[in-house]
Biopython code that builds the backbone (N, CA, C, O; Angstrom):
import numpy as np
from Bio.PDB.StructureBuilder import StructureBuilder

atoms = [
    (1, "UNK", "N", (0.863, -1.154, 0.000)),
    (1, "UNK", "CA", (0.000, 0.000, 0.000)),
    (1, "UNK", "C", (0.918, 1.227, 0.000)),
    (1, "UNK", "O", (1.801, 1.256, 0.856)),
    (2, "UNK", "N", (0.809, 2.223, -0.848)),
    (2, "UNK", "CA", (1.473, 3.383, -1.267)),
    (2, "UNK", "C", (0.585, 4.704, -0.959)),
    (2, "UNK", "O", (-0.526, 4.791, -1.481)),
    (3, "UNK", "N", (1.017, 5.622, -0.203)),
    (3, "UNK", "CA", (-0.537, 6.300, 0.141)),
    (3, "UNK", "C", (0.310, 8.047, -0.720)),
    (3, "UNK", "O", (0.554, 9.182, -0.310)),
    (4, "UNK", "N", (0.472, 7.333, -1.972)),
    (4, "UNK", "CA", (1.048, 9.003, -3.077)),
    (4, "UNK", "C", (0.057, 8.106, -4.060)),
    (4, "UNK", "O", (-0.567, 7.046, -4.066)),
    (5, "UNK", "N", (0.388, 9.436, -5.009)),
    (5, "UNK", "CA", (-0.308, 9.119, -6.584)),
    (5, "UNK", "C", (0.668, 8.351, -7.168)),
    (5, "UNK", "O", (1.835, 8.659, -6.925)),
    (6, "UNK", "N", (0.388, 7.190, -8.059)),
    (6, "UNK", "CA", (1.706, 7.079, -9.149)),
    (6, "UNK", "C", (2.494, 7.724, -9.690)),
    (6, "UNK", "O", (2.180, 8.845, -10.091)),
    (7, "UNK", "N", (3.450, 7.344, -9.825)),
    (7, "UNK", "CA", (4.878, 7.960, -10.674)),
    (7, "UNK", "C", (5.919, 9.761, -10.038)),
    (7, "UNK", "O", (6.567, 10.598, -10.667)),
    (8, "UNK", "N", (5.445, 9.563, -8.088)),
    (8, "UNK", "CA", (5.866, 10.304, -8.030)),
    (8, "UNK", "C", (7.129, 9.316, -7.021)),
    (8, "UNK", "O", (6.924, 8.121, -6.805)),
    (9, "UNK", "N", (8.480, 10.082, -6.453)),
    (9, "UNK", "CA", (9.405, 9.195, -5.739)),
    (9, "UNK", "C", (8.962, 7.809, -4.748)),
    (9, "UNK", "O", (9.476, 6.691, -4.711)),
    (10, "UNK", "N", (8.159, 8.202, -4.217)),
    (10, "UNK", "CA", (8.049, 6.942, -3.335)),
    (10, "UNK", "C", (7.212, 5.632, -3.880)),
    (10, "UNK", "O", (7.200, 4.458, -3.512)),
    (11, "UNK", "N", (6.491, 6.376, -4.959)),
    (11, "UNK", "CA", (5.814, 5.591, -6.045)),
    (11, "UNK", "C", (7.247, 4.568, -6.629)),
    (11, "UNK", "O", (7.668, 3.593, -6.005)),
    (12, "UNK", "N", (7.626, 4.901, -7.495)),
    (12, "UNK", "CA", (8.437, 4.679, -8.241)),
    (12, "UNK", "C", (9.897, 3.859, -7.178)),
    (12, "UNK", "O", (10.670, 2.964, -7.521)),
    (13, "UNK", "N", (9.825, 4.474, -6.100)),
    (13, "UNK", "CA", (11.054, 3.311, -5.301)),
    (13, "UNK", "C", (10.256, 1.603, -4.741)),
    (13, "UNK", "O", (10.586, 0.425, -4.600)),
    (14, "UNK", "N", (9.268, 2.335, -4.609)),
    (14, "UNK", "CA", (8.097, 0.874, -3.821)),
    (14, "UNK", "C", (7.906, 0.229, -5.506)),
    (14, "UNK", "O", (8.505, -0.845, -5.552)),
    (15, "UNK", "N", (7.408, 0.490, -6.554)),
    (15, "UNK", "CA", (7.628, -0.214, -7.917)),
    (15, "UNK", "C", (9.211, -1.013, -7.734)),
    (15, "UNK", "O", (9.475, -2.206, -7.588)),
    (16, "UNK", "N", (9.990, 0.043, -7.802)),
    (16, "UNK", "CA", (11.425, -0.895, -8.091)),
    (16, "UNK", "C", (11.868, -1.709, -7.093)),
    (16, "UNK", "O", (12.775, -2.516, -7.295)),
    (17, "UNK", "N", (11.410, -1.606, -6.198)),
    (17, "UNK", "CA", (11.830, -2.832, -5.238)),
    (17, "UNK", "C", (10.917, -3.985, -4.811)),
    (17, "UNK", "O", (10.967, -4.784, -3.876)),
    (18, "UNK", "N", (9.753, -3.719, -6.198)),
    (18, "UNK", "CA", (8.562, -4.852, -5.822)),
    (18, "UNK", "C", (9.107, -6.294, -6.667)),
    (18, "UNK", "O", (8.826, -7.399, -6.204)),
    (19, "UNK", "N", (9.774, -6.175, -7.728)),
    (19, "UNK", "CA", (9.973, -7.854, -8.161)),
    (19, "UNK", "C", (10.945, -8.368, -7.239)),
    (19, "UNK", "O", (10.821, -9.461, -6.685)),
    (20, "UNK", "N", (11.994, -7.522, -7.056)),
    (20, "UNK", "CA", (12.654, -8.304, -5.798)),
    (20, "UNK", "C", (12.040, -8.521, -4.861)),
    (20, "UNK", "O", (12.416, -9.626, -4.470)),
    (21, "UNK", "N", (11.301, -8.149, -4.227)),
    (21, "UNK", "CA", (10.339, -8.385, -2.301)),
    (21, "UNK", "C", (9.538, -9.771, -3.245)),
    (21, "UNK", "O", (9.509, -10.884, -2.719)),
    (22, "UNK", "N", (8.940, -9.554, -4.608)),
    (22, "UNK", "CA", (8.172, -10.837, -4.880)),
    (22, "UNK", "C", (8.879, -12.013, -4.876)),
    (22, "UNK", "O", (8.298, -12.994, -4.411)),
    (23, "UNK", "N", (10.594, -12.212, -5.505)),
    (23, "UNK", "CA", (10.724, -13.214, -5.511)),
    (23, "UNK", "C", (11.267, -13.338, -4.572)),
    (23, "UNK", "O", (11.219, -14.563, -4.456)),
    (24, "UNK", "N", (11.966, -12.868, -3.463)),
    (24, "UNK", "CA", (12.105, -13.467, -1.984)),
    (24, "UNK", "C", (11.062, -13.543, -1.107)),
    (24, "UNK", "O", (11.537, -13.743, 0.011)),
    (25, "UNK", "N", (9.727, -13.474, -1.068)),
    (25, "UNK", "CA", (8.363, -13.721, -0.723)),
    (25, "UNK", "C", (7.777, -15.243, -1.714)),
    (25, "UNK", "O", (7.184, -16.138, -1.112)),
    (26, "UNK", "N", (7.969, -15.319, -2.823)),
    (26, "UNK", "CA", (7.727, -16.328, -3.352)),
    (26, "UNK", "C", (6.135, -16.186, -3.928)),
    (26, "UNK", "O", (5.372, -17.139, -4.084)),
    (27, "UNK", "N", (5.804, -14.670, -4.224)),
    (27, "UNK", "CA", (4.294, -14.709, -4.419)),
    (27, "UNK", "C", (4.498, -12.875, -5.078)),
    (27, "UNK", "O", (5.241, -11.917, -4.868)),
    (28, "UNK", "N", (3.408, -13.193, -5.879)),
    (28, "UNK", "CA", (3.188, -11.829, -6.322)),
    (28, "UNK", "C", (3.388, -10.559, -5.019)),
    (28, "UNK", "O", (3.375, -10.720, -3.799)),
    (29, "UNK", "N", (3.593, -9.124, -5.927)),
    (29, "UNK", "CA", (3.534, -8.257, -4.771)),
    (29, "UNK", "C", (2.796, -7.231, -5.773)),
    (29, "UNK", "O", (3.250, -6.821, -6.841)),
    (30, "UNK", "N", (1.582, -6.919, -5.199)),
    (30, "UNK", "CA", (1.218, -5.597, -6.267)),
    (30, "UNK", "C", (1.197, -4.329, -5.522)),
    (30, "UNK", "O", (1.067, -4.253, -4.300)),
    (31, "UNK", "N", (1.349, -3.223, -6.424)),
    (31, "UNK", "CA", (1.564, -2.041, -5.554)),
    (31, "UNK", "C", (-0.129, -1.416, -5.913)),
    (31, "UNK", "O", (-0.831, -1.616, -6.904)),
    (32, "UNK", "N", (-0.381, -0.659, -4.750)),
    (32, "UNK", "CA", (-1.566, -0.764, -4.664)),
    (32, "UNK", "C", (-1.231, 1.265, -4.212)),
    (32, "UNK", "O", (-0.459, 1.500, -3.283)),
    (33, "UNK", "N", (-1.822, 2.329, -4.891)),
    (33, "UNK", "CA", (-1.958, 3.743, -4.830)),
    (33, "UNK", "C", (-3.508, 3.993, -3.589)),
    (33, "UNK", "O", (-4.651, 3.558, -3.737)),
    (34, "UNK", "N", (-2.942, 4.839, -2.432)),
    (34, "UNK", "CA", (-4.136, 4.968, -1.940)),
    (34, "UNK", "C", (-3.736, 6.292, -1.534)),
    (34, "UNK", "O", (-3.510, 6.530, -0.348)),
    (35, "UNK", "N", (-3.614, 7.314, -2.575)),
    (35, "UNK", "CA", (-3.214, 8.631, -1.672)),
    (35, "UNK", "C", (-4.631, 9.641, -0.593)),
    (35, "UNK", "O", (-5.734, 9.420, -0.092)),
    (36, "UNK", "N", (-3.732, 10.663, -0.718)),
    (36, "UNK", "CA", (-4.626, 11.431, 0.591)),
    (36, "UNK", "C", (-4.182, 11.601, 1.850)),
    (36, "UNK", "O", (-3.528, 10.774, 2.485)),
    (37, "UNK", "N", (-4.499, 12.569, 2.187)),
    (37, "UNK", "CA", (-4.514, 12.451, 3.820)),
    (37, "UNK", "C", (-3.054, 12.669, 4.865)),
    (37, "UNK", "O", (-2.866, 12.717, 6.081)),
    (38, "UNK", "N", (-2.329, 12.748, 3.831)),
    (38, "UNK", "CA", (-0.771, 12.998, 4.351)),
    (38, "UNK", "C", (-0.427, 11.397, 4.123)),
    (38, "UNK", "O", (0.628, 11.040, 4.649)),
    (39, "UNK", "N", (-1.056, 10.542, 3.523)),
    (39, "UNK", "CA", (-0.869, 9.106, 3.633)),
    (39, "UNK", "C", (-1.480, 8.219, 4.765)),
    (39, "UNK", "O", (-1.251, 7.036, 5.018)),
    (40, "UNK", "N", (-2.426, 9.221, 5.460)),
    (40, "UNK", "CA", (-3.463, 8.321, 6.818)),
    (40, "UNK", "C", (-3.997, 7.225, 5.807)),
    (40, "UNK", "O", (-3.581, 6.069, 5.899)),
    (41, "UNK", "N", (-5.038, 7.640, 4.717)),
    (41, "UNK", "CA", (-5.522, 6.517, 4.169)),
    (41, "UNK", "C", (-4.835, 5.267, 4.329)),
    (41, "UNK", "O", (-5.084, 4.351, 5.113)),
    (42, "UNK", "N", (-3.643, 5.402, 3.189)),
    (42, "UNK", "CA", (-3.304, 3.833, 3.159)),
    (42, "UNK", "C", (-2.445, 3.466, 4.413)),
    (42, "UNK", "O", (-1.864, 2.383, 4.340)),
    (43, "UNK", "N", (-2.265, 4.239, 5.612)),
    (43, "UNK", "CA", (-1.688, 3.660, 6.753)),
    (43, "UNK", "C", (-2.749, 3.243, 7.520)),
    (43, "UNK", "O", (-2.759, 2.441, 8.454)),
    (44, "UNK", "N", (-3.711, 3.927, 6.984)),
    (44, "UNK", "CA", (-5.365, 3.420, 8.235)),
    (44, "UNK", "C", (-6.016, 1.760, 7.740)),
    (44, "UNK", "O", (-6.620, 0.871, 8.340)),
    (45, "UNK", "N", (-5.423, 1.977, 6.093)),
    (45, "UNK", "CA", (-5.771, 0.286, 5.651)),
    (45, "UNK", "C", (-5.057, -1.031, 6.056)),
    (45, "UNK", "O", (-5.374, -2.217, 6.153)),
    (46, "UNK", "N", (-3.752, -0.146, 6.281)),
    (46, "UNK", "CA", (-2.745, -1.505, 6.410)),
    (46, "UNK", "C", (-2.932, -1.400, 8.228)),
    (46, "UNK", "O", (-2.355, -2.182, 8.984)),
    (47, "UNK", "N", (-3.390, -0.842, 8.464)),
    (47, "UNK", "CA", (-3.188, -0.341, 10.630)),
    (47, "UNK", "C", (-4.381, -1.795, 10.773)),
    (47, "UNK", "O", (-4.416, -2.646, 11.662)),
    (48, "UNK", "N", (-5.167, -1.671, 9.681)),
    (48, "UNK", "CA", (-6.778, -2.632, 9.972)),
    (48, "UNK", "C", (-6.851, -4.032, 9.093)),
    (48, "UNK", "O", (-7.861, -4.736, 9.107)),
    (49, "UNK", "N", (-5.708, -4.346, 8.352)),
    (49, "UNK", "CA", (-5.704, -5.350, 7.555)),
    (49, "UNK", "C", (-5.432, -6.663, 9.055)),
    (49, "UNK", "O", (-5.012, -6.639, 10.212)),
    (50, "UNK", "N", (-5.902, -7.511, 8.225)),
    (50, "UNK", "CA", (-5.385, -8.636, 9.087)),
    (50, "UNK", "C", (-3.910, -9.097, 8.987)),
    (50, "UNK", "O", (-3.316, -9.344, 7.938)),
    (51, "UNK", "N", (-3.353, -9.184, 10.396)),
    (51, "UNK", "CA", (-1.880, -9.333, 10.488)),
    (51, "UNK", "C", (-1.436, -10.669, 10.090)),
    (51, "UNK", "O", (-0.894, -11.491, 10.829)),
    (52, "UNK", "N", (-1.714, -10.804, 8.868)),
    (52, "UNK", "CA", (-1.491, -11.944, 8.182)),
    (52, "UNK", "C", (-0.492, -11.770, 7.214)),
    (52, "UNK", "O", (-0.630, -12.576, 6.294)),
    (53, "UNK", "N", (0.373, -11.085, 7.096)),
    (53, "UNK", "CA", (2.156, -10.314, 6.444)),
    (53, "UNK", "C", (1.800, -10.295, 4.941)),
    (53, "UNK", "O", (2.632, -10.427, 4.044)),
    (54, "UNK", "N", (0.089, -10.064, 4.710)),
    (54, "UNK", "CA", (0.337, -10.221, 2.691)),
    (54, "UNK", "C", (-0.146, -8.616, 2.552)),
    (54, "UNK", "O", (-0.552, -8.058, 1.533)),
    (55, "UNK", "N", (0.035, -8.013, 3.980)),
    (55, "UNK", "CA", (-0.626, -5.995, 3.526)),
    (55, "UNK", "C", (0.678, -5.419, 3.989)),
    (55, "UNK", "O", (1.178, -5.801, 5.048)),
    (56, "UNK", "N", (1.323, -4.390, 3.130)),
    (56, "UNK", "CA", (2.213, -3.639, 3.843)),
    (56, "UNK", "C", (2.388, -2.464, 3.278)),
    (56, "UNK", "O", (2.230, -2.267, 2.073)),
    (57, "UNK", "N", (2.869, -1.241, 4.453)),
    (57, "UNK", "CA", (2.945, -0.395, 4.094)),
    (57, "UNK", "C", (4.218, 0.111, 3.313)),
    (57, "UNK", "O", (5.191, -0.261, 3.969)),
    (58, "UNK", "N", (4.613, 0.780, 2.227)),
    (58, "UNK", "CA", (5.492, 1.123, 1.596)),
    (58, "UNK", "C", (5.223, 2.814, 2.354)),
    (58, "UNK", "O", (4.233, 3.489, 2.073)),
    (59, "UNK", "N", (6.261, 3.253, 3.281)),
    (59, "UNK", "CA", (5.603, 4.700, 3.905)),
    (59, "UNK", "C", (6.722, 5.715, 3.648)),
    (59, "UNK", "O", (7.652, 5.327, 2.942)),
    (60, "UNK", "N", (6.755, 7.009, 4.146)),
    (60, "UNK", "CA", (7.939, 8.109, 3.731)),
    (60, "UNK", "C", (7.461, 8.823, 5.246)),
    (60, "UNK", "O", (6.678, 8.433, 6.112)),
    (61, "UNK", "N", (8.483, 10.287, 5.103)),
    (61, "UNK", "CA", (8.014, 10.650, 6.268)),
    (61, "UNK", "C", (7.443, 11.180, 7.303)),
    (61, "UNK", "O", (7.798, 11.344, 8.470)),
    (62, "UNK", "N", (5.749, 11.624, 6.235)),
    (62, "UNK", "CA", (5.082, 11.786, 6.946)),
    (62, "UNK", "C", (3.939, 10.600, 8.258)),
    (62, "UNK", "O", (2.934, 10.791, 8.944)),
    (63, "UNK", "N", (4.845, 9.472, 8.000)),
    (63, "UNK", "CA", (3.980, 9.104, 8.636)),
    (63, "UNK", "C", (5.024, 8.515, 10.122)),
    (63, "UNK", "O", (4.813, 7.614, 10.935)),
    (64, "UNK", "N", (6.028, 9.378, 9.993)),
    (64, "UNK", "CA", (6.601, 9.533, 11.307)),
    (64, "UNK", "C", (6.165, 11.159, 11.758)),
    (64, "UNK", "O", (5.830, 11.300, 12.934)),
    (65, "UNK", "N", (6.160, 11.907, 11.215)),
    (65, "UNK", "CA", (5.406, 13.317, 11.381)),
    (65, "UNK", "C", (3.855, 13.181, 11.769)),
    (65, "UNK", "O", (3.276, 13.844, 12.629)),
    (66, "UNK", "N", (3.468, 12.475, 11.195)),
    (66, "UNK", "CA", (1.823, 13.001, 11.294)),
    (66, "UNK", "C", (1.263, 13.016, 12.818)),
    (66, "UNK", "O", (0.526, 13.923, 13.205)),
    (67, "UNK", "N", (1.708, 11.840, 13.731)),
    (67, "UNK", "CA", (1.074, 12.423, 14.737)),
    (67, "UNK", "C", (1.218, 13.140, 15.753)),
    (67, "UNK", "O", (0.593, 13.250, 16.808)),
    (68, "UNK", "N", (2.528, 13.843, 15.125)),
    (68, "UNK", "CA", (2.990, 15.762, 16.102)),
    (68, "UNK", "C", (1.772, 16.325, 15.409)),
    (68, "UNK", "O", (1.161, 16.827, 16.352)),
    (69, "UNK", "N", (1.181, 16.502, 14.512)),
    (69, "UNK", "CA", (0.654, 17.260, 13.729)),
    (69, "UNK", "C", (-0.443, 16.876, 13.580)),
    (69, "UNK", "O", (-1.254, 17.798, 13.489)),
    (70, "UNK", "N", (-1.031, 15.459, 13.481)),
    (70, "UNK", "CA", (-2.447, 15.543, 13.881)),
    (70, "UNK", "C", (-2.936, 15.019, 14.896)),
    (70, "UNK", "O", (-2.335, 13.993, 15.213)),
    (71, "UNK", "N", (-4.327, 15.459, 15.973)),
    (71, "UNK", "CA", (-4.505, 15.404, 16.973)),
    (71, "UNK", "C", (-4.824, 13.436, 16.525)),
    (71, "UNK", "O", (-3.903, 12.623, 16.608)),
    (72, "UNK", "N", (-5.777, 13.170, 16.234)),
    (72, "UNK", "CA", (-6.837, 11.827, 16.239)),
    (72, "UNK", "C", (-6.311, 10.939, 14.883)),
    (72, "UNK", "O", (-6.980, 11.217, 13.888)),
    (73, "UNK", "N", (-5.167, 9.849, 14.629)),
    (73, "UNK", "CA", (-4.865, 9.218, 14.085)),
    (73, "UNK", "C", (-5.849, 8.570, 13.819)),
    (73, "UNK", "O", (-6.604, 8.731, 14.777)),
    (74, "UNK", "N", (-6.521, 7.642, 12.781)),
    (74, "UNK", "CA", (-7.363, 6.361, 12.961)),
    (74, "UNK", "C", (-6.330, 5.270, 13.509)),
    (74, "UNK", "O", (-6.941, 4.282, 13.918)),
    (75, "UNK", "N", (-4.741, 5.143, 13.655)),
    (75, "UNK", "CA", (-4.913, 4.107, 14.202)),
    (75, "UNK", "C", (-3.111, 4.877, 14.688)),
    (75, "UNK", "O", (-2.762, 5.869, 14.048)),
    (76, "UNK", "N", (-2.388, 4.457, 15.517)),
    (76, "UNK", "CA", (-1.416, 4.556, 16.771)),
    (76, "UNK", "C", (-0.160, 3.914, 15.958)),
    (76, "UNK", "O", (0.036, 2.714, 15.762)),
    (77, "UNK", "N", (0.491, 4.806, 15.614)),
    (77, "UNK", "CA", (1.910, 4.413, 14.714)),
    (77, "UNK", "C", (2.775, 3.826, 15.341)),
    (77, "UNK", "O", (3.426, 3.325, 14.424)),
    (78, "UNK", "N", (3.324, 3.481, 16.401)),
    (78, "UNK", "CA", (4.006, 2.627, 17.503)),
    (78, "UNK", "C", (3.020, 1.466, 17.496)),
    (78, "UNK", "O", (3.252, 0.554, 16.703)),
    (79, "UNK", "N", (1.934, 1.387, 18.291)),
    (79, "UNK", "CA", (1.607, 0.260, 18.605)),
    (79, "UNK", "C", (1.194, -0.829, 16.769)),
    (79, "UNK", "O", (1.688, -1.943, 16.594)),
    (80, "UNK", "N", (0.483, -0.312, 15.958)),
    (80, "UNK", "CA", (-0.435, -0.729, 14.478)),
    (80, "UNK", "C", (1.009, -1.036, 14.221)),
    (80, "UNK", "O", (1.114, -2.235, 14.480)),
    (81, "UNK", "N", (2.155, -0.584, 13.853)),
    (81, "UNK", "CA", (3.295, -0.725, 12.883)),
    (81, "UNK", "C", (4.173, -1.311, 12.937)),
    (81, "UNK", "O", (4.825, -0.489, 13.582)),
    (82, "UNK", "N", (5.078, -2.406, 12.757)),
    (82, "UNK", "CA", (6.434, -3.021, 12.787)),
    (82, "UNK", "C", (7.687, -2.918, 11.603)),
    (82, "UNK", "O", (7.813, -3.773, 10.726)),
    (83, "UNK", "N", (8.368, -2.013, 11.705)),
    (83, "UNK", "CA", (9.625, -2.128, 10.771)),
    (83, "UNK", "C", (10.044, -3.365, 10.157)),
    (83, "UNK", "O", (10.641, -4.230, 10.796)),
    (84, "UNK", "N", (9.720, -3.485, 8.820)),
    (84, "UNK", "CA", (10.333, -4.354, 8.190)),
    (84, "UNK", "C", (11.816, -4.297, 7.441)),
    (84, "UNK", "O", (12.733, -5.112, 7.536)),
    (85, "UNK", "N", (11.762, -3.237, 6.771)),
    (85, "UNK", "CA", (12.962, -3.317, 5.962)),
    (85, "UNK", "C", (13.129, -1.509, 5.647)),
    (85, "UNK", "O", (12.065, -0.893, 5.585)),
    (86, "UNK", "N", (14.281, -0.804, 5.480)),
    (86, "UNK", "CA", (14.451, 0.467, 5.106)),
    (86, "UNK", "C", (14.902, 0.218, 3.554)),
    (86, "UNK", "O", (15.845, -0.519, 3.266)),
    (87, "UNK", "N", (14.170, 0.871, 2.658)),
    (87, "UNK", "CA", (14.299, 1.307, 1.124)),
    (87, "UNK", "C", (15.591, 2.062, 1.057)),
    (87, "UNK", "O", (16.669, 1.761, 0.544)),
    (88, "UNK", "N", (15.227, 3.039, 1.659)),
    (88, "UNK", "CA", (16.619, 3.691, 1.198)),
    (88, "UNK", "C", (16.709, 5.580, 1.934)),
    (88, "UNK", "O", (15.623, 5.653, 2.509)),
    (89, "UNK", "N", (17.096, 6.328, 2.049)),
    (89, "UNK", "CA", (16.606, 7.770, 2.509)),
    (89, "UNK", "C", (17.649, 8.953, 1.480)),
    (89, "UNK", "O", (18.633, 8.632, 0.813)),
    (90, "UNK", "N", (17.145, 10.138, 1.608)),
    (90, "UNK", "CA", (17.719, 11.256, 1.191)),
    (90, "UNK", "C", (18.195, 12.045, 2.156)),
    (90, "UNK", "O", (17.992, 11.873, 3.358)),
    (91, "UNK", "N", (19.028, 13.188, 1.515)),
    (91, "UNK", "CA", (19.498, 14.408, 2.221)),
    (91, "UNK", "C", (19.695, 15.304, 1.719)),
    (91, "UNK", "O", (20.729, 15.473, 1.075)),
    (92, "UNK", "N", (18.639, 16.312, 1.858)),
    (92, "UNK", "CA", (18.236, 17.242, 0.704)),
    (92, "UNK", "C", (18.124, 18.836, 1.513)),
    (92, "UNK", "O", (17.356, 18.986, 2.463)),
    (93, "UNK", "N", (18.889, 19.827, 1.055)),
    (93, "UNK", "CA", (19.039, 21.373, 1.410)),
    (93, "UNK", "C", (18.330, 22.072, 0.410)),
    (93, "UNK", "O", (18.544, 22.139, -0.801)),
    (94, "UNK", "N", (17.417, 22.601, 1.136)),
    (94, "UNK", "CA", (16.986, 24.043, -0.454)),
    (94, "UNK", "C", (17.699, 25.023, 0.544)),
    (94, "UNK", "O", (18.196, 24.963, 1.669)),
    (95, "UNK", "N", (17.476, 26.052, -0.542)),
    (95, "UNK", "CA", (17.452, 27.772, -0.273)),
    (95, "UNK", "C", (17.051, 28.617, -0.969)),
    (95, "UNK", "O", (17.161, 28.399, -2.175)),
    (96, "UNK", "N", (16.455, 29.861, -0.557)),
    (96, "UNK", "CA", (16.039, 30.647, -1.228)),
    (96, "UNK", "C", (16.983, 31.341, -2.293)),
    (96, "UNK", "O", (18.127, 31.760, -2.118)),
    (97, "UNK", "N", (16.088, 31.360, -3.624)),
    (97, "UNK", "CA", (17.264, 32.143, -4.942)),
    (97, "UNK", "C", (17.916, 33.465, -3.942)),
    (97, "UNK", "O", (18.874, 33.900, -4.582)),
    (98, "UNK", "N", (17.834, 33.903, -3.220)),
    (98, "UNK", "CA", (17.837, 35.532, -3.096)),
    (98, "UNK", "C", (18.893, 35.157, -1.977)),
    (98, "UNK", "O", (19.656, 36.102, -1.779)),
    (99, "UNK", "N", (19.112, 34.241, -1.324)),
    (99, "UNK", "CA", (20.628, 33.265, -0.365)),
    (99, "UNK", "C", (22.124, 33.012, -1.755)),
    (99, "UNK", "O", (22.134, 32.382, -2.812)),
    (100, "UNK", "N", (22.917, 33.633, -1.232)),
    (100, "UNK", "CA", (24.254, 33.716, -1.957)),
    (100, "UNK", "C", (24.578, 32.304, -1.727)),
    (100, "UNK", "O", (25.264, 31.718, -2.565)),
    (101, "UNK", "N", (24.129, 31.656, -0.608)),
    (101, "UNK", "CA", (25.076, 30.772, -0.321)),
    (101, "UNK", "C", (24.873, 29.675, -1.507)),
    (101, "UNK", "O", (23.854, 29.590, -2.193)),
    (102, "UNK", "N", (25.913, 28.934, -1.612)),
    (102, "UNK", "CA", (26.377, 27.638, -2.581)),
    (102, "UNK", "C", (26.395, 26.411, -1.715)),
    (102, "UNK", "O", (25.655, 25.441, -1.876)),
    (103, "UNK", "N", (27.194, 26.525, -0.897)),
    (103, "UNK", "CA", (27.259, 25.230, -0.301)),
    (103, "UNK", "C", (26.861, 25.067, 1.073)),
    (103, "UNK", "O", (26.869, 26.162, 1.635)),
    (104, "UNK", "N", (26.454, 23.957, 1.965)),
    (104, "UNK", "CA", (26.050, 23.959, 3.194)),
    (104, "UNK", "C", (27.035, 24.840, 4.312)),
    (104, "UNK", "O", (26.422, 25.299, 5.275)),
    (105, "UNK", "N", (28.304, 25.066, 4.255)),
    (105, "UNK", "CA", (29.567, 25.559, 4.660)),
    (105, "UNK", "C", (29.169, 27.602, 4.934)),
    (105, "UNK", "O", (29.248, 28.518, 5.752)),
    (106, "UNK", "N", (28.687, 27.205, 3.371)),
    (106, "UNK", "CA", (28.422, 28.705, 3.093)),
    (106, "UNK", "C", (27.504, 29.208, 3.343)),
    (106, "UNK", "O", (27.367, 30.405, 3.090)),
]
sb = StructureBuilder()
sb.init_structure("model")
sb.init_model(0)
sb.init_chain("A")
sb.init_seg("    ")
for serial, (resi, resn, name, xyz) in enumerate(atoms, 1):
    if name == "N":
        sb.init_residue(resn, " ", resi, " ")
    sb.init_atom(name, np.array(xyz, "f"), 0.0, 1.0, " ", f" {name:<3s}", serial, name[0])
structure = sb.get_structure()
């Protein structure tokens, strides 16, 4: 469960790492789009699926953010969730055009 639209980053990393998870699972893996919500949707589907290991969440990081930020989860990100595997992460600086600076230093 992917809770973006298709073909945006987290789309597209949960695609590329689905034939591999299929053939070390030994069973299809389909990626399944449920955006919205900061991604509550498809974390509220997989929080209520039966813990039977064939629903999982493919997540980013709002759904370590969301509940500073929202009062009433449908379901408790500690207790609903278990770490399976890390994809991969970034490290990313903007700045405003109107900032001289070039590099993090600067």
């Amino acid at each position: 469960m992917v809770g973006v639209p298709p073909g945006g980053p987290t789309d597209t990393v949960a695609r590329a790492v689905a034939p591999d998870l299929a053939e070390a699972l030994g069973q299809p893996v389909i990626i399944e789009n449920r955006p919205g919500a900061s991604a509550i949707i498809a974390s509220e589907l997989v929080a209520k699926a039966p813990p039977d290991g064939h629903t999982l969440a493919f997540i980013y990081i709002t759904h370590a953010t969301n509940p500073t930020l929202i009062a009433k989860l449908p379901y408790d990100t500690l207790r609903d969730f278990a770490p399976v595997s890390m994809s991969g992460s970034s490290r990313c600086a903007a700045r405003a055009p109107l900032v001289p600076a070039s590099t993090c230093r600067s």
